[in-house]
Backbone atoms as SQL, in Angstrom:
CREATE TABLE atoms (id INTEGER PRIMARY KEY, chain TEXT, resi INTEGER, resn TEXT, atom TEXT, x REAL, y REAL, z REAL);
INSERT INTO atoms VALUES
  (1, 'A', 1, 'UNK', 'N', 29.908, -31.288, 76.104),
  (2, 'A', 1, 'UNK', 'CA', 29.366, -30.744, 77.344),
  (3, 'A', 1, 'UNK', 'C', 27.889, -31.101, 77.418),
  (4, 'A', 2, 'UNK', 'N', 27.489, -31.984, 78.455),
  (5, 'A', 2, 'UNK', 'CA', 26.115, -32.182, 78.407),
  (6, 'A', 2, 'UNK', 'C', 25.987, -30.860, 79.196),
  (7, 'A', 3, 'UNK', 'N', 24.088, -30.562, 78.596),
  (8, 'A', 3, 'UNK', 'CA', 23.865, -29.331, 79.404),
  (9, 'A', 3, 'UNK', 'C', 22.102, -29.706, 79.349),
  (10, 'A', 4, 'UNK', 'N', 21.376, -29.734, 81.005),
  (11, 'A', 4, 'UNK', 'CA', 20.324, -29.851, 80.697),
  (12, 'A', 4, 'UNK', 'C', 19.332, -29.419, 82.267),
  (13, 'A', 5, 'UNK', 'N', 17.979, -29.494, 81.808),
  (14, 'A', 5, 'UNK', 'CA', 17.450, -28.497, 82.954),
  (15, 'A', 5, 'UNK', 'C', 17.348, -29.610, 84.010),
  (16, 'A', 6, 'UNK', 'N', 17.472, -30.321, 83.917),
  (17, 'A', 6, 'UNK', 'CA', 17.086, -31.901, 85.014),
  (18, 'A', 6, 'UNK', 'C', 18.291, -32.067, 86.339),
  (19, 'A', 7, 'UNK', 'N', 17.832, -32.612, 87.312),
  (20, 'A', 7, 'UNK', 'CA', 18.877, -32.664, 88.321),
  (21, 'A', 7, 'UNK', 'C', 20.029, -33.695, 88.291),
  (22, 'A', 8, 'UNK', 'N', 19.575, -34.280, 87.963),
  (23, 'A', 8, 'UNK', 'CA', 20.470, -35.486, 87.763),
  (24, 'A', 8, 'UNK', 'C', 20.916, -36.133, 86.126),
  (25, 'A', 9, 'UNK', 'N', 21.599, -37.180, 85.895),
  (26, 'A', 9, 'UNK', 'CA', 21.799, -37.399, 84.572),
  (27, 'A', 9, 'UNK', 'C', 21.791, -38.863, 84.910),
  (28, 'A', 10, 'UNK', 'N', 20.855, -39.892, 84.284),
  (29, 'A', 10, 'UNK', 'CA', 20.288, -41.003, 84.681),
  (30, 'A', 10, 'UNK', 'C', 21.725, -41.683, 83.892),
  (31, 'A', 11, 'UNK', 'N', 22.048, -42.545, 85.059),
  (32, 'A', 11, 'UNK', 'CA', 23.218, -43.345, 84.640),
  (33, 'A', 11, 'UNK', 'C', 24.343, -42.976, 84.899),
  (34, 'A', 12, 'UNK', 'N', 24.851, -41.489, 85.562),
  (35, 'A', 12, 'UNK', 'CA', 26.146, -41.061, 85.864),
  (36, 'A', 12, 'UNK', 'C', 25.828, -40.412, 87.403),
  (37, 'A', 13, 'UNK', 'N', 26.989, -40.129, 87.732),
  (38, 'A', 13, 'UNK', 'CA', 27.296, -39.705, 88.775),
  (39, 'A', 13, 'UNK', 'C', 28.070, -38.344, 88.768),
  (40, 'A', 14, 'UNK', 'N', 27.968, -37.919, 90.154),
  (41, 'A', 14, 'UNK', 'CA', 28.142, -36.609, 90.246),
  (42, 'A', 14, 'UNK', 'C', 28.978, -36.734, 91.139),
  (43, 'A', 15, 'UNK', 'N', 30.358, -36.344, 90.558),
  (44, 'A', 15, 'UNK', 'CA', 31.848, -36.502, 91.193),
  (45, 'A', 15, 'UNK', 'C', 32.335, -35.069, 91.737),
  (46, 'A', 16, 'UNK', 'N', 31.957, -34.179, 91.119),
  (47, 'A', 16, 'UNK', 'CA', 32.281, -32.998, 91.330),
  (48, 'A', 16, 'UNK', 'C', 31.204, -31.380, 91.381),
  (49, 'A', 17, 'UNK', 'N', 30.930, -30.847, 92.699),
  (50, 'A', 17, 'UNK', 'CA', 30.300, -29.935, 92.389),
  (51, 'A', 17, 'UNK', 'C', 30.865, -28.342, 92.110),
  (52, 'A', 18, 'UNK', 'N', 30.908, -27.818, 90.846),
  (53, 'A', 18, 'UNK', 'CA', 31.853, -26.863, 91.297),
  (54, 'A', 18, 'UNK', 'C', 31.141, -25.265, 91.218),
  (55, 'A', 19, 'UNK', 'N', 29.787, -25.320, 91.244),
  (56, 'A', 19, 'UNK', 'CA', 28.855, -24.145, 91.672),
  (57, 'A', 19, 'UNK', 'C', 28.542, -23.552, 90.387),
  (58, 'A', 20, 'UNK', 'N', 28.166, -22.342, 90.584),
  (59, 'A', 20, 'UNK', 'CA', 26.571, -21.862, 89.390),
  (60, 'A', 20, 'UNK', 'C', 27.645, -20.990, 88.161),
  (61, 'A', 21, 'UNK', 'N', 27.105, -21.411, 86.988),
  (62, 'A', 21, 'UNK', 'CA', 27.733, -20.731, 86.501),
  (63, 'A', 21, 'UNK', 'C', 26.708, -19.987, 85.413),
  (64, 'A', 22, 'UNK', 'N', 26.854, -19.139, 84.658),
  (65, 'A', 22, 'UNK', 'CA', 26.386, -17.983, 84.027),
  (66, 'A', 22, 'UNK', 'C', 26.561, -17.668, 82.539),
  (67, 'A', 23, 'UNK', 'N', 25.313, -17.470, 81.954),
  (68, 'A', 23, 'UNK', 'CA', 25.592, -16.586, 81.059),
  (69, 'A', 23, 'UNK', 'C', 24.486, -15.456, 80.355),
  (70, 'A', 24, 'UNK', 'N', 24.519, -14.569, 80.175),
  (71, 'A', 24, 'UNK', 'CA', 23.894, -13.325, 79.558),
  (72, 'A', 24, 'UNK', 'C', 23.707, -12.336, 78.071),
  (73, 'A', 25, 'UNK', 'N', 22.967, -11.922, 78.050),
  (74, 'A', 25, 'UNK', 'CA', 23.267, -11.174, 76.784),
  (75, 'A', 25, 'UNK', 'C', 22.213, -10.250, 76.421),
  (76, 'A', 26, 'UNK', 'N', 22.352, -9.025, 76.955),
  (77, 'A', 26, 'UNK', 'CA', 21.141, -7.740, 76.525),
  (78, 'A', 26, 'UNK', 'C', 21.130, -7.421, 75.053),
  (79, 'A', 27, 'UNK', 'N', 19.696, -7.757, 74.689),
  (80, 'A', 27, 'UNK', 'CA', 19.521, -7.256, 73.102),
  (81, 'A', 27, 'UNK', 'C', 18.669, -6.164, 72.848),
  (82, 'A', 28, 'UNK', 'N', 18.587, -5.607, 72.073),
  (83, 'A', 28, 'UNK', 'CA', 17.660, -4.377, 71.816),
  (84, 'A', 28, 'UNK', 'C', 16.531, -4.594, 70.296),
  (85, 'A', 29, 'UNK', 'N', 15.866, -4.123, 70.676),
  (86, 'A', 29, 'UNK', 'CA', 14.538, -4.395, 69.186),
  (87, 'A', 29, 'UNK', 'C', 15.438, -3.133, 68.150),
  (88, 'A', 30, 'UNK', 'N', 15.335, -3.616, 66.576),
  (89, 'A', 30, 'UNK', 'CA', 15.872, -3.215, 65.781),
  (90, 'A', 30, 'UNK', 'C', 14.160, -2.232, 65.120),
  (91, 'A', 31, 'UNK', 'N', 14.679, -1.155, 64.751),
  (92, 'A', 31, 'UNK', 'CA', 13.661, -0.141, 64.342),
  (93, 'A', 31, 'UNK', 'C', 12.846, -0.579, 63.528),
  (94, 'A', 32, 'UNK', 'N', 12.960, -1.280, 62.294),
  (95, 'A', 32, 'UNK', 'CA', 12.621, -1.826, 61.336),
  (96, 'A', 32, 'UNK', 'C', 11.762, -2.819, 61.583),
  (97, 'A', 33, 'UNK', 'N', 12.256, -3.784, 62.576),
  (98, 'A', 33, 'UNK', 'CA', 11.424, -4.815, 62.566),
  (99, 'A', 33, 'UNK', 'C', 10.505, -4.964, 63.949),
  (100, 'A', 34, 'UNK', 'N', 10.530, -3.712, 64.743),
  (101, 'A', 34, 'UNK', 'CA', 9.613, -3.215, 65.444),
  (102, 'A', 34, 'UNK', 'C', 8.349, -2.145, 64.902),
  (103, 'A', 35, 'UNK', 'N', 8.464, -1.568, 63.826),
  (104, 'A', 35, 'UNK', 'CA', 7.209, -1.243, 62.838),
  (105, 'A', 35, 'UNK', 'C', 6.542, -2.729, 62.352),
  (106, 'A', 36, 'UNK', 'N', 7.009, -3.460, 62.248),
  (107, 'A', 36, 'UNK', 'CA', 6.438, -4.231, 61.427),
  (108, 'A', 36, 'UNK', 'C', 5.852, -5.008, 62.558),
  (109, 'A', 37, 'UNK', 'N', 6.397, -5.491, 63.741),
  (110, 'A', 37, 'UNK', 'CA', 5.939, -5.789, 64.831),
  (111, 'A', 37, 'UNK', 'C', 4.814, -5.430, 65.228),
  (112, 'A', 38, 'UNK', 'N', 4.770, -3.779, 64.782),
  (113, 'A', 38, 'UNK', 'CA', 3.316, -3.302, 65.404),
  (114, 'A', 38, 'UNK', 'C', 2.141, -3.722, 64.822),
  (115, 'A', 39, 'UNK', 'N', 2.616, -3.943, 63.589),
  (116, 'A', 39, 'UNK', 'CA', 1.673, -4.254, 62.532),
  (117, 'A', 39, 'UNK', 'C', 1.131, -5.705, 63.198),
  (118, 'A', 40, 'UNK', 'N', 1.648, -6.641, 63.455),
  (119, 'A', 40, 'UNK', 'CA', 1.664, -7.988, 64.102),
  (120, 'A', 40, 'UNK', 'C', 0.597, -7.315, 64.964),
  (121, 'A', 41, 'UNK', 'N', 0.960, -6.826, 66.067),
  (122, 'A', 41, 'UNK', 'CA', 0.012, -6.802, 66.861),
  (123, 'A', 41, 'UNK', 'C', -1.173, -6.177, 67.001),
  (124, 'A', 42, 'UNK', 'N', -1.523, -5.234, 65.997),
  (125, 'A', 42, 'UNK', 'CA', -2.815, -4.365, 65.194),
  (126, 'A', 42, 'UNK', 'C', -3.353, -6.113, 64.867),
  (127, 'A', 43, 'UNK', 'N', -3.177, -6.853, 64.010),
  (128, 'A', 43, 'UNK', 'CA', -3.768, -7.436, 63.706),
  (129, 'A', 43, 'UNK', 'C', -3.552, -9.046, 63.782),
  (130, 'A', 44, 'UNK', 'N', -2.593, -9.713, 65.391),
  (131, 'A', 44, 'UNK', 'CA', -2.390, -10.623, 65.269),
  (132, 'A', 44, 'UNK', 'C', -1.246, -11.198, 65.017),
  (133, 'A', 45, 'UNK', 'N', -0.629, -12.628, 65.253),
  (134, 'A', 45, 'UNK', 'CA', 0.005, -14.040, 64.351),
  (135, 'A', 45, 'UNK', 'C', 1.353, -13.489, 65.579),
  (136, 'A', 46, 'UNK', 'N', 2.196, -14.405, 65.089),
  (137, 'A', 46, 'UNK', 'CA', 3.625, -14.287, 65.579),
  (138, 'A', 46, 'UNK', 'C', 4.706, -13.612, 65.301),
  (139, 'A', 47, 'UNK', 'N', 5.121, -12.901, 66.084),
  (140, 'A', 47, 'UNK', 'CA', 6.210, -11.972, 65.736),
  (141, 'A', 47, 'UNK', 'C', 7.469, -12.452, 65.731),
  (142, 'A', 48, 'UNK', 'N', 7.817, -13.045, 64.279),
  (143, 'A', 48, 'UNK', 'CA', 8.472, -13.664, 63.878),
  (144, 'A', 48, 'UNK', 'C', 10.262, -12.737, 64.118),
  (145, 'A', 49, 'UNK', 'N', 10.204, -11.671, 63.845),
  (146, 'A', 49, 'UNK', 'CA', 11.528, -11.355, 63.957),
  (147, 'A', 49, 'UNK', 'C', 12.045, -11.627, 65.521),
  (148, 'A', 50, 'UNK', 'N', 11.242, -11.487, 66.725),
  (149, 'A', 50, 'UNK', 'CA', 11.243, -11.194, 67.750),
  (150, 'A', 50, 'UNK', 'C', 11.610, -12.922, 68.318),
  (151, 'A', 51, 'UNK', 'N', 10.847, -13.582, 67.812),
  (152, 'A', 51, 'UNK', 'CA', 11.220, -15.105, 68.252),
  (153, 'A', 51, 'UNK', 'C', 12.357, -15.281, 67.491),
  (154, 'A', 52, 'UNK', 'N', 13.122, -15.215, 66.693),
  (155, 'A', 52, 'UNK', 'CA', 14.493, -15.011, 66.162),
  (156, 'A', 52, 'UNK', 'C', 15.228, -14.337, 66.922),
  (157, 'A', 53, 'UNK', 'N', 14.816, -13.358, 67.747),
  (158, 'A', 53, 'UNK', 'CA', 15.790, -12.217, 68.205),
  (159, 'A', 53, 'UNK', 'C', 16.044, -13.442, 69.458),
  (160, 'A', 54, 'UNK', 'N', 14.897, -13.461, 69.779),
  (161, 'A', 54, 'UNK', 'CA', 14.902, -14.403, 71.406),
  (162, 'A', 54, 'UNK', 'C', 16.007, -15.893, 71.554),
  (163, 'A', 55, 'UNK', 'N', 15.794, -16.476, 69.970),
  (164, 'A', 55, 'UNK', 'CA', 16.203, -17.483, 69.840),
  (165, 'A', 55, 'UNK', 'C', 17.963, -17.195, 70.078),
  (166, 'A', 56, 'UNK', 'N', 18.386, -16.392, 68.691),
  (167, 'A', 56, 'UNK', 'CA', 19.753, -15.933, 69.316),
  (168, 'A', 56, 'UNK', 'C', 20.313, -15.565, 70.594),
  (169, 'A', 57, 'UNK', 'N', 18.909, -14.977, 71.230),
  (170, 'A', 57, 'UNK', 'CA', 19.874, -14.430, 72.467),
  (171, 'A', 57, 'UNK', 'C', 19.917, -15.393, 73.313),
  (172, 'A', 58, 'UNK', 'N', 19.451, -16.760, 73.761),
  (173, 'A', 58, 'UNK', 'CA', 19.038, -17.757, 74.224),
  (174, 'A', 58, 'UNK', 'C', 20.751, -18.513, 73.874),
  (175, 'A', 59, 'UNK', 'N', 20.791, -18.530, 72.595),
  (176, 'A', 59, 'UNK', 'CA', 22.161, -19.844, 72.163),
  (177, 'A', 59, 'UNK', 'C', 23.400, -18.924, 72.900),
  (178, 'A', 60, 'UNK', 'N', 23.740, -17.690, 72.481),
  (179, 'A', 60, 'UNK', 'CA', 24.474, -16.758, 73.122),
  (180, 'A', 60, 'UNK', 'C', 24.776, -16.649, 74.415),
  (181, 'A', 61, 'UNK', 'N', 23.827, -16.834, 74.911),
  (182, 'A', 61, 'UNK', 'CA', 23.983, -16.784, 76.738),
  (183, 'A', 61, 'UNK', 'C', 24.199, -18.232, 77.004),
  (184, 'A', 62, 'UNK', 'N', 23.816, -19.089, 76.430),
  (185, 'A', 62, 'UNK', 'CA', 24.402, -20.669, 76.765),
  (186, 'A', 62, 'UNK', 'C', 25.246, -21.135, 76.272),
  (187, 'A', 63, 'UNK', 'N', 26.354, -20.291, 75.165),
  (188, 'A', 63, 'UNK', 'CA', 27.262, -20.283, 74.917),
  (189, 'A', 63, 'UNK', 'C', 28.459, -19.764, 76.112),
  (190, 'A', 64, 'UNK', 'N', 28.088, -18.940, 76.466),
  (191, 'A', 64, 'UNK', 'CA', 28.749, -17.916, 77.677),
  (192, 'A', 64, 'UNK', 'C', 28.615, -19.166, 78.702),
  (193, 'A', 65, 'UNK', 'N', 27.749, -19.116, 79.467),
  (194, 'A', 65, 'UNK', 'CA', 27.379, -20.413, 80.753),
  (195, 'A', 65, 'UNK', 'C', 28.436, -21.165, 80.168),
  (196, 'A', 66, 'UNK', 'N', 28.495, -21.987, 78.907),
  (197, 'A', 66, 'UNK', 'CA', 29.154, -23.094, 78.580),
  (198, 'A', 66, 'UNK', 'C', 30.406, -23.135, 78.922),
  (199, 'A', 67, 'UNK', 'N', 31.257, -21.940, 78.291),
  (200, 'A', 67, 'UNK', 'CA', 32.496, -21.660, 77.921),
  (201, 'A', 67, 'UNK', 'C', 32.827, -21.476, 79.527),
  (202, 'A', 68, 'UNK', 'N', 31.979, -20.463, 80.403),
  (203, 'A', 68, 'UNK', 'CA', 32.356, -20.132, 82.249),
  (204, 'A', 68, 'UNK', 'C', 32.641, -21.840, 82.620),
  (205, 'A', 69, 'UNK', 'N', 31.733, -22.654, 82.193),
  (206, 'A', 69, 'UNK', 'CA', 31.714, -24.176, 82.436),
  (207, 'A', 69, 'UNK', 'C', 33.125, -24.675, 82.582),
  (208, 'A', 70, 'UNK', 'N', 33.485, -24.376, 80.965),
  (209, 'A', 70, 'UNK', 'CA', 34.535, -25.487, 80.855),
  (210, 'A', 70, 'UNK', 'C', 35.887, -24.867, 81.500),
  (211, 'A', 71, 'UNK', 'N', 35.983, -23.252, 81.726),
  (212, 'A', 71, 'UNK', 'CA', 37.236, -22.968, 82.051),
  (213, 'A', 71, 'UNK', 'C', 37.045, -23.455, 83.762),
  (214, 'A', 72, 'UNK', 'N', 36.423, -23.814, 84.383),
  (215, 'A', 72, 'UNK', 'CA', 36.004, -24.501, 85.775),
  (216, 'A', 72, 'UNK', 'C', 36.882, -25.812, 85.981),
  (217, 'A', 73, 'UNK', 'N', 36.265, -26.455, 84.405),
  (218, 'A', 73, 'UNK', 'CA', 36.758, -27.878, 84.367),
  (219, 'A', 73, 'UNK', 'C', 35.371, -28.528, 84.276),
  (220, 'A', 74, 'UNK', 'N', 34.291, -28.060, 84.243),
  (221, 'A', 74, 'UNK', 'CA', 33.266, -28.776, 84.633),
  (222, 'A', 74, 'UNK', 'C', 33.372, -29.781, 82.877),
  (223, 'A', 75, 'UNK', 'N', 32.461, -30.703, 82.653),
  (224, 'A', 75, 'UNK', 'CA', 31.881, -31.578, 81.645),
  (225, 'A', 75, 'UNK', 'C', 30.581, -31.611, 81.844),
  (226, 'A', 76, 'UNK', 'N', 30.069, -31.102, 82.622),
  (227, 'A', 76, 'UNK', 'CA', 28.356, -30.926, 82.237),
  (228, 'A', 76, 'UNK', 'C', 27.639, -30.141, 83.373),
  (229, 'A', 77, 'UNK', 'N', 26.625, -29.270, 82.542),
  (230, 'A', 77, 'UNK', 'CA', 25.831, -28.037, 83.449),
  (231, 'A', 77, 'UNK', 'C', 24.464, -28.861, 83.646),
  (232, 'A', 78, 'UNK', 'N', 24.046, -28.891, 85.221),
  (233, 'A', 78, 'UNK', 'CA', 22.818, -29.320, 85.186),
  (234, 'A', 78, 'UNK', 'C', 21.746, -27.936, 85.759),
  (235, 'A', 79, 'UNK', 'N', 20.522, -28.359, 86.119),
  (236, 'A', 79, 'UNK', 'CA', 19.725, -27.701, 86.408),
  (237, 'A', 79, 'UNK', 'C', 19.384, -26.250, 86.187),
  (238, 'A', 80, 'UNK', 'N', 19.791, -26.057, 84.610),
  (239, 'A', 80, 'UNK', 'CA', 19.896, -25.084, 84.011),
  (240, 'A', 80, 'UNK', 'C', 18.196, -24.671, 83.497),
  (241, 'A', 81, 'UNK', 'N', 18.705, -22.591, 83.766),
  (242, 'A', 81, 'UNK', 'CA', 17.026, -22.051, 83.949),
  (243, 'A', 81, 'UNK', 'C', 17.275, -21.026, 83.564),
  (244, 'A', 82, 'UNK', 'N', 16.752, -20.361, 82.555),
  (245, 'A', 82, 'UNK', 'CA', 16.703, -18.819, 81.889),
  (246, 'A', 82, 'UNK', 'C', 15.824, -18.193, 82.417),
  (247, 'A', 83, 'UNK', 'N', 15.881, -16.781, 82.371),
  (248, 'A', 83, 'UNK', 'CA', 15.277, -15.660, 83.130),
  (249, 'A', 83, 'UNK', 'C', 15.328, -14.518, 81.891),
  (250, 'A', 84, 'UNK', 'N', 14.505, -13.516, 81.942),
  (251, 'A', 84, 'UNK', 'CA', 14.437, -12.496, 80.810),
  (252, 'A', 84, 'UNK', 'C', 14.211, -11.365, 81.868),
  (253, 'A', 85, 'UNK', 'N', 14.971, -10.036, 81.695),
  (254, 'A', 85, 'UNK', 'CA', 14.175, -9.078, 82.231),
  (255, 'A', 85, 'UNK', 'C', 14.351, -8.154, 81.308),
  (256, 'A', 86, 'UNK', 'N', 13.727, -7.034, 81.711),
  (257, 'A', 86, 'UNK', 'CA', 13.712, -5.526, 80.782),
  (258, 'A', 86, 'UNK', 'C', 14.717, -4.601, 81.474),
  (259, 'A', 87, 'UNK', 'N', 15.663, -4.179, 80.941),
  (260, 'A', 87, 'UNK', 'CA', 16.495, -3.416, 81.190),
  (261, 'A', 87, 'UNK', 'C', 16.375, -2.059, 80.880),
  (262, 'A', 88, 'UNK', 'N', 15.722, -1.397, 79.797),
  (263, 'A', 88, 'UNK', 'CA', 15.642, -0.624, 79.251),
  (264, 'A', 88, 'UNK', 'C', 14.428, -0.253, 77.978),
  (265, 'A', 89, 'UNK', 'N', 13.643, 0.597, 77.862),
  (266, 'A', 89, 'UNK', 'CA', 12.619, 0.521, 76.765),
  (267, 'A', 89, 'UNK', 'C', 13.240, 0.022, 75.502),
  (268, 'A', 90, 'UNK', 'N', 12.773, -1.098, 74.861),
  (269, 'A', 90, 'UNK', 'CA', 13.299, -1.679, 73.833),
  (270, 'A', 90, 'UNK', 'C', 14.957, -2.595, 73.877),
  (271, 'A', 91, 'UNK', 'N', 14.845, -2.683, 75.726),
  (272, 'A', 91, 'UNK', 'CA', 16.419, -3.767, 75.069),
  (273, 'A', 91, 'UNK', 'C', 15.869, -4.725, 76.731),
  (274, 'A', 92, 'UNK', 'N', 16.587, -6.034, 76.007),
  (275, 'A', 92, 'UNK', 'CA', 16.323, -6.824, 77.733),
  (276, 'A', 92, 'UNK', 'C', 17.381, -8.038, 77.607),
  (277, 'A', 93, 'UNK', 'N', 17.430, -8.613, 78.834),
  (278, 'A', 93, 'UNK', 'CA', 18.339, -9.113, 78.884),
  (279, 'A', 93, 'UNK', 'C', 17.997, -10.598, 78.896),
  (280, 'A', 94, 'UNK', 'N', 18.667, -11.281, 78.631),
  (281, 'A', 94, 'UNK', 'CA', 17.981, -13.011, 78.883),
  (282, 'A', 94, 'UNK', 'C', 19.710, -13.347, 79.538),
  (283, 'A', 95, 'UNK', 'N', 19.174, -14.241, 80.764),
  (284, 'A', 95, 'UNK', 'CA', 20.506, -15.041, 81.526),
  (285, 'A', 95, 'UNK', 'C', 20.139, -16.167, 81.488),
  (286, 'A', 96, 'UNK', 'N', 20.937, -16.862, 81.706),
  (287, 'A', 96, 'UNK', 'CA', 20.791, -18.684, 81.815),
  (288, 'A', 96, 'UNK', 'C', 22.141, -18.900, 83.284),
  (289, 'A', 97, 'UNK', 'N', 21.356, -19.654, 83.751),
  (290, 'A', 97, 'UNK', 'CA', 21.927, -20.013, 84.969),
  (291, 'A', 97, 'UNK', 'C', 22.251, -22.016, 85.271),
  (292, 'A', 98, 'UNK', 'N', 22.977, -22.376, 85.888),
  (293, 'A', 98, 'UNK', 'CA', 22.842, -23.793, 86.009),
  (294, 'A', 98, 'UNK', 'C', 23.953, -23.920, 87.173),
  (295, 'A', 99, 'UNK', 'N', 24.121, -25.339, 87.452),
  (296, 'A', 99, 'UNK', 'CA', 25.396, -26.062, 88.398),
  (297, 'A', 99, 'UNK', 'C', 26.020, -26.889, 87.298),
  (298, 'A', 100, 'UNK', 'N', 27.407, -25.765, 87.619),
  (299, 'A', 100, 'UNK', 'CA', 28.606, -26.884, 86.776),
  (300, 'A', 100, 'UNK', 'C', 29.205, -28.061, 88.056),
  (301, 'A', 101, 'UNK', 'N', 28.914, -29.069, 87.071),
  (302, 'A', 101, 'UNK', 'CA', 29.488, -30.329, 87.877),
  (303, 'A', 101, 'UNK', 'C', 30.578, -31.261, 86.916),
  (304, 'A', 102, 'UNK', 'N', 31.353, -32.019, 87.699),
  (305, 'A', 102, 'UNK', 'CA', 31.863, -33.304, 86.712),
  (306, 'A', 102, 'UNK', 'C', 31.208, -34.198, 87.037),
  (307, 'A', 103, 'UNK', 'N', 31.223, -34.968, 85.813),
  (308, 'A', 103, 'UNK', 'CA', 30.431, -36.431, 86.098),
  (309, 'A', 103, 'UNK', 'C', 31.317, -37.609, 85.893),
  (310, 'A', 104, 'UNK', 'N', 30.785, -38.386, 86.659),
  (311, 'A', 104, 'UNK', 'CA', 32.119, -39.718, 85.806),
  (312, 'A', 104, 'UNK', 'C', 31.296, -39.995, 84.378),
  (313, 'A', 105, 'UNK', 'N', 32.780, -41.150, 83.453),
  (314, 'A', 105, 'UNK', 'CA', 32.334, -41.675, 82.653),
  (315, 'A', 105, 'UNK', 'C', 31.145, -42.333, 82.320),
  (316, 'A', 106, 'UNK', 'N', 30.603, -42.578, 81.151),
  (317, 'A', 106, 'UNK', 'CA', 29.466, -43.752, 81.054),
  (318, 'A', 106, 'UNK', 'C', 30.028, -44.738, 81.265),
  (319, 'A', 107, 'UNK', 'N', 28.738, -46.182, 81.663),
  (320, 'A', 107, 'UNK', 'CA', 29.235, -47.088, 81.869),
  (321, 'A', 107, 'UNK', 'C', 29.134, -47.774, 80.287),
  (322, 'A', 108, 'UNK', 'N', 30.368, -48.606, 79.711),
  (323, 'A', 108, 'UNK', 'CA', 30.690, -49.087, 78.169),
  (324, 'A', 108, 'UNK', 'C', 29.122, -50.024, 78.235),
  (325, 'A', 109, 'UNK', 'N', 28.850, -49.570, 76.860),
  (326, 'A', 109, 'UNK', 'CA', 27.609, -50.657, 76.807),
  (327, 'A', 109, 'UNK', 'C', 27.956, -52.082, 75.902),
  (328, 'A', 110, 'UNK', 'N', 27.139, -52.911, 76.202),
  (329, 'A', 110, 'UNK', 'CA', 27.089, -54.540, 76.220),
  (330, 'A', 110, 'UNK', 'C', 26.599, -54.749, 75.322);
């Protein structure tokens, strides 16, 4: 499944549009590594658990989009764009959005 934020895919064509598809996933800060967080921000650097937390919730929701993808039929999501909001003190949500399309084949290279 190609999947990418760009409109087009240089070299293929766009045979099929079959509309937006989705995916989500609300996470919540874990107690533990929100003390230590605070500590981060008393005095600085990167809040390392938190860019981990983000990172998972990021593959998760473009796992979801993916899978909405393929039961479509699509073979590749373009113009794909994540969004984060706050849902709740200490939990938020990250979505990823895109257009599932088919593309034709590549052309065989020479």
């Amino acid at each position: 499944m190609i999947v990418t934020n760009i409109e087009i895919i240089p070299g293929r064509r766009v045979l099929r549009h079959l509309g937006m598809v989705t995916g989500s996933t609300v996470r919540a800060k874990h107690a533990g590594k929100d003390i230590m967080a605070g500590f981060k921000n008393i005095f600085g650097g990167e809040l390392k658990a938190y860019t981990e937390l983000m990172q998972e919730a990021r593959e998760e929701a473009m796992q979801r989009m993916i899978a909405q993808a393929k039961a479509i039929g699509a073979n590749a999501v373009i113009n794909v764009r994540f969004a984060t909001s706050s849902i709740t003190v200490g939990a938020a949500e990250l979505f990823v959005y895109g257009t599932a399309v088919v593309l034709d084949e590549p052309a065989p290279q020479a």
